[in-house]
C-alpha positions as YAML, in Angstrom:
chain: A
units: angstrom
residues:
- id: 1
  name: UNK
  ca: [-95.59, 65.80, 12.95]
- id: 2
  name: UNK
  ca: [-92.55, 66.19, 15.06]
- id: 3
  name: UNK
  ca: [-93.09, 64.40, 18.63]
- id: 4
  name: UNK
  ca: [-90.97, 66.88, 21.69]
- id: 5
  name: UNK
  ca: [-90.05, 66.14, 23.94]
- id: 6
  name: UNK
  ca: [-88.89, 68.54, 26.67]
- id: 7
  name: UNK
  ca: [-86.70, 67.55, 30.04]
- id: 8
  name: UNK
  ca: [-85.98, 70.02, 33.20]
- id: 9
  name: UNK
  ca: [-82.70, 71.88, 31.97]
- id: 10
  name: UNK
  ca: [-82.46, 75.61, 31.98]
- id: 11
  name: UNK
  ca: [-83.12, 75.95, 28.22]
- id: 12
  name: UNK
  ca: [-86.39, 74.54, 28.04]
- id: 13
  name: UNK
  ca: [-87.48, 78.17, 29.97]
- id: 14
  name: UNK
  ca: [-86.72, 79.35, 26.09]
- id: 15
  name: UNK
  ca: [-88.52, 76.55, 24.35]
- id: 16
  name: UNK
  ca: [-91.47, 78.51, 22.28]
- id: 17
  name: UNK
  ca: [-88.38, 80.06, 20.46]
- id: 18
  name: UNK
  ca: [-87.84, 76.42, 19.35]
- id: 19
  name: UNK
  ca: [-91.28, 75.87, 18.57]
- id: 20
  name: UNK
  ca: [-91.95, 78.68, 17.12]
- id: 21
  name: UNK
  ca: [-88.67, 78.12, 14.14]
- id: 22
  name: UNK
  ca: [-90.15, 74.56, 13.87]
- id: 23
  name: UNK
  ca: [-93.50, 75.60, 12.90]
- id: 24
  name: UNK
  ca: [-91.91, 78.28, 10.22]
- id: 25
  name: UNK
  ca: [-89.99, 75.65, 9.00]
- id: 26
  name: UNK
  ca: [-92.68, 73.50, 8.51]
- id: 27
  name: UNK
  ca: [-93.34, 71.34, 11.45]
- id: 28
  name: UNK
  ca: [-96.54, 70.45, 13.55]
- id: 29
  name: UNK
  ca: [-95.34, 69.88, 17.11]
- id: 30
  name: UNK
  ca: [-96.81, 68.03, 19.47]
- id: 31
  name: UNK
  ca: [-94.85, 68.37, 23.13]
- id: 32
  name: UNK
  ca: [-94.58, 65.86, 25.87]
- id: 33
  name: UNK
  ca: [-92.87, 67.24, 29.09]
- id: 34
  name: UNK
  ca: [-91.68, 65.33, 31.75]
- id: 35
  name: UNK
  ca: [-93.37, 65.89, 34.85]
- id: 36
  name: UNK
  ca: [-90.50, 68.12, 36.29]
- id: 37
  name: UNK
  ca: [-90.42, 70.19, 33.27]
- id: 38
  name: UNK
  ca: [-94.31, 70.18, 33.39]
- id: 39
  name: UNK
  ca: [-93.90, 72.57, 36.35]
- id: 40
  name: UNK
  ca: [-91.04, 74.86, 34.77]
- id: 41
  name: UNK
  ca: [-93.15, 76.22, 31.48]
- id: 42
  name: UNK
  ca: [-96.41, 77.96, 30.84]
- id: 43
  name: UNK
  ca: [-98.24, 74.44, 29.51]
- id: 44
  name: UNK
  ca: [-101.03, 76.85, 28.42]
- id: 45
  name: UNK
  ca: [-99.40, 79.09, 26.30]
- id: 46
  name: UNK
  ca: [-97.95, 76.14, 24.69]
- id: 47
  name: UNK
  ca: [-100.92, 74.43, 23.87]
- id: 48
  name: UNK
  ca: [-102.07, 77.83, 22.41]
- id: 49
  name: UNK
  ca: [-98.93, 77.78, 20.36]
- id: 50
  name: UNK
  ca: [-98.78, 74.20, 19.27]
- id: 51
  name: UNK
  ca: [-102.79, 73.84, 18.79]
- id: 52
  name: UNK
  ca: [-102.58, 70.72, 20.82]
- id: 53
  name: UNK
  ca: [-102.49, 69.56, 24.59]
- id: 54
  name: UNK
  ca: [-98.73, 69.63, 26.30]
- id: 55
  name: UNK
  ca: [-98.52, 65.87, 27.47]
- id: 56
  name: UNK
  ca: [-97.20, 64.70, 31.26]
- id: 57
  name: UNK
  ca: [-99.52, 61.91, 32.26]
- id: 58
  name: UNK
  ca: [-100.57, 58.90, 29.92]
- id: 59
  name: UNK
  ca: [-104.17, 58.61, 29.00]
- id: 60
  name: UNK
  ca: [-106.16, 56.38, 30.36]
- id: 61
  name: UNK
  ca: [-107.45, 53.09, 28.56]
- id: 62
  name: UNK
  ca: [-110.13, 54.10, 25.56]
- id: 63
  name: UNK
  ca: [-109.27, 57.82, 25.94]
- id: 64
  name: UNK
  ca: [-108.21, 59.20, 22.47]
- id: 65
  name: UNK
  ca: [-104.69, 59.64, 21.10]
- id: 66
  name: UNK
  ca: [-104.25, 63.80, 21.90]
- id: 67
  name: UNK
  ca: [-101.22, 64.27, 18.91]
- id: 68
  name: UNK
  ca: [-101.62, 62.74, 15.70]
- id: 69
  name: UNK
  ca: [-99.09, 60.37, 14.80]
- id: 70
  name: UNK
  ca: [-95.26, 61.32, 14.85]
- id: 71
  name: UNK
  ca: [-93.28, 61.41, 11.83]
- id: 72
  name: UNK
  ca: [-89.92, 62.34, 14.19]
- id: 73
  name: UNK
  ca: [-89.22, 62.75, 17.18]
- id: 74
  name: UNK
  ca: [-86.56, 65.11, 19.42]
- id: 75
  name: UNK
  ca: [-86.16, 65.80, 22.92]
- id: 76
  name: UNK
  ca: [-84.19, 69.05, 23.52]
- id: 77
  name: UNK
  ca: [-83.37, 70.04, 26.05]
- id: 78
  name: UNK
  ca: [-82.27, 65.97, 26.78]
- id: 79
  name: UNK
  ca: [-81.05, 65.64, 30.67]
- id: 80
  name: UNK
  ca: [-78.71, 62.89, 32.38]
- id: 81
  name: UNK
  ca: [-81.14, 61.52, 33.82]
- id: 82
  name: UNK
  ca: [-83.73, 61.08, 30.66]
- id: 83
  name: UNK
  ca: [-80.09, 59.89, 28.53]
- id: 84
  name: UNK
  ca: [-79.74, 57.32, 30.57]
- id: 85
  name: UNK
  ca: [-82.97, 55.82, 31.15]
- id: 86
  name: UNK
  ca: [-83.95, 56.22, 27.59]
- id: 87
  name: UNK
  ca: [-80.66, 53.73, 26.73]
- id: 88
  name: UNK
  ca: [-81.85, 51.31, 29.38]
- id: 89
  name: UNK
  ca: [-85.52, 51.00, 28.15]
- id: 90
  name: UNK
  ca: [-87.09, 52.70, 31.46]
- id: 91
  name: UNK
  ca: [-90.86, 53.73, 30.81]
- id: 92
  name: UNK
  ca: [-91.89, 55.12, 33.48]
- id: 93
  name: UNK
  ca: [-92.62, 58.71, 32.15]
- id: 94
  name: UNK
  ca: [-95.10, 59.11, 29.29]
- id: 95
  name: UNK
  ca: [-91.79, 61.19, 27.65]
- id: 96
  name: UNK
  ca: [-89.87, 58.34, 28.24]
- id: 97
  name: UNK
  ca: [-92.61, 56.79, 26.46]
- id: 98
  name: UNK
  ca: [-92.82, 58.51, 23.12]
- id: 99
  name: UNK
  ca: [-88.77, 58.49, 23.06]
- id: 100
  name: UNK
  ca: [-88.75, 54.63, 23.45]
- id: 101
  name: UNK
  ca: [-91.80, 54.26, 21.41]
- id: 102
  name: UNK
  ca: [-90.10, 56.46, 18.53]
- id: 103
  name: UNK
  ca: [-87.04, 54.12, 18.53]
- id: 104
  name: UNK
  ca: [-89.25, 51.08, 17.44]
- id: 105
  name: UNK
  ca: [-91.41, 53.43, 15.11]
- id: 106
  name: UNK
  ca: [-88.53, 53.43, 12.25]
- id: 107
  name: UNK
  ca: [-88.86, 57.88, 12.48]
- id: 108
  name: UNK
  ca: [-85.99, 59.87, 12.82]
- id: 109
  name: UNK
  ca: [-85.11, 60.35, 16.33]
- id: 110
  name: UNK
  ca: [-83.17, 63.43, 17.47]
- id: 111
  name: UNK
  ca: [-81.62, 63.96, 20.96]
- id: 112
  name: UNK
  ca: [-80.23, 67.47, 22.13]
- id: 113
  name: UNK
  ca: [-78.07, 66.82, 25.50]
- id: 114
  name: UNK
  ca: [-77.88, 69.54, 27.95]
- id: 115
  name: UNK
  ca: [-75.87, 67.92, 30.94]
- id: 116
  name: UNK
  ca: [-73.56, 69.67, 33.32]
- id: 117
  name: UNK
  ca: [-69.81, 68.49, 32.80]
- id: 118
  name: UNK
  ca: [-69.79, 66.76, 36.09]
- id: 119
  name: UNK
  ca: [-72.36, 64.53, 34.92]
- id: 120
  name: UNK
  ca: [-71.39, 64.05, 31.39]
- id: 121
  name: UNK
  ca: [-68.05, 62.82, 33.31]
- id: 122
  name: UNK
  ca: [-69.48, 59.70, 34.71]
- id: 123
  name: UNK
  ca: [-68.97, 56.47, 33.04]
- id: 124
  name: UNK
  ca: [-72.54, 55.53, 32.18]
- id: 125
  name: UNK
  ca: [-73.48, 58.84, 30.46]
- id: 126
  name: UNK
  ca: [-71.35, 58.56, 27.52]
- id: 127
  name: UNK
  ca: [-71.59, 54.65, 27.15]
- id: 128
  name: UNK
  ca: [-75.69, 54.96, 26.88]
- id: 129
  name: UNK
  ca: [-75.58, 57.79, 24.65]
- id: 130
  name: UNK
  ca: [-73.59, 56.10, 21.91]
- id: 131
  name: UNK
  ca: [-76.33, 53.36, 22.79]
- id: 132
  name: UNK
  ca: [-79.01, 55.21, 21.74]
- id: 133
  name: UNK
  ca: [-76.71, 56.69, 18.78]
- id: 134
  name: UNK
  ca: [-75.77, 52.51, 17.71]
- id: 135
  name: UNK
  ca: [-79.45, 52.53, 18.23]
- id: 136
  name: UNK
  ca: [-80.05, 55.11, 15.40]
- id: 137
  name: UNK
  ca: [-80.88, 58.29, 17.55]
- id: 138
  name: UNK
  ca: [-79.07, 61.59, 15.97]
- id: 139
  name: UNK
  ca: [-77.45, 63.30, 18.67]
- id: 140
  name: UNK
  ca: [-75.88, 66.84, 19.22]
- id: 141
  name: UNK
  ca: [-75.19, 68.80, 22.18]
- id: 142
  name: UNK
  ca: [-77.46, 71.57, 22.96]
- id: 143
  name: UNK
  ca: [-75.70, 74.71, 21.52]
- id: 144
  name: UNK
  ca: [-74.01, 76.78, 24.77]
- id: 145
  name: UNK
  ca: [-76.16, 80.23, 23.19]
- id: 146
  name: UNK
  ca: [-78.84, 78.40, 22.21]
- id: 147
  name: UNK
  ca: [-78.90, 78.52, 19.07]
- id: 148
  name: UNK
  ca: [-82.42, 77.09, 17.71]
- id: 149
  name: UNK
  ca: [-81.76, 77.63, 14.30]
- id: 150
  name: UNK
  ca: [-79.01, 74.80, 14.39]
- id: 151
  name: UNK
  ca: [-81.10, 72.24, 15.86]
- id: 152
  name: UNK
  ca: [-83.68, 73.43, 13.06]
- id: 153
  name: UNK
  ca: [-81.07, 72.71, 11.05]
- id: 154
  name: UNK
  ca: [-80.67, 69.13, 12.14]
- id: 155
  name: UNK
  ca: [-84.33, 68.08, 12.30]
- id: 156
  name: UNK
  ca: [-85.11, 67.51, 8.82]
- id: 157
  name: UNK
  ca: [-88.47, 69.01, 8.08]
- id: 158
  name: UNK
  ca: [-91.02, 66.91, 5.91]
- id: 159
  name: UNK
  ca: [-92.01, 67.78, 2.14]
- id: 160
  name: UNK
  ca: [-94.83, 69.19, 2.18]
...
């Protein structure tokens, strides 16, 4: 089961294309937004697509697990803001969550940066990227015409 994660960037308007090439090539996906993305996609037709509840909130004490458990994890579209958190260890997002959790879990973590030049300029981006990447997260940019099929490419899929 692939664990994605999705951040507010512009591409994440497209992300049942993504979905839908992971499934064919032989994923279950389980999504987690964060709670700005939450309010950019159709959360419904996702869980249709997915067969499982889009994540934003944590559940509360005793309620069940929602996804079964991860095998990988990716966030695409991955934003500054989530980057740079994620290197520091910040938790206070349930998609920050999974993405720290999944760096303890000894899966295969992918991240897919989508970040505006200006802020890939400043000095902390780059530094807590190759954090997470000394860290063992594979990351890529986000291809400029969105190419799933290259992250698909990336992500290896399991044997079934």
């Amino acid at each position: 089961m692939l664990a994605l994660v999705v951040c507010a960037a512009p591409p994440v308007l497209r992300i049942s294309e993504l979905i839908e090439l992971l499934q064919d090539d032989g994923w279950t996906v389980c999504l987690t937004a964060t709670p700005t993305a939450a309010t950019w996609i159709d959360r419904e037709a996702l869980e249709r697509q997915t067969g499982y509840p889009v994540r934003v909130r944590w559940r509360m004490p005793g309620d069940p697990e929602p996804h079964p458990p991860a095998t990988a994890a990716a966030v695409v579209p991955a934003t500054f803001n989530v980057i740079n958190k994620w290197a520091q260890g910040i938790n206070d997002t349930l998609a920050l969550g999974i993405l720290n959790e999944a760096l303890g879990a000894g899966i295969p973590v992918y991240a897919f940066p989508n970040v505006k030049a200006q802020l890939a300029a400043h000095p902390s981006y780059d530094r807590n990227l190759r954090l997470l990447q000394d860290a063992g997260v594979t990351a890529a940019p986000l291809p400029a015409e969105l190419d799933w099929s290259t992250i698909v490419s990336r992500i290896r899929a399991p044997m079934v």
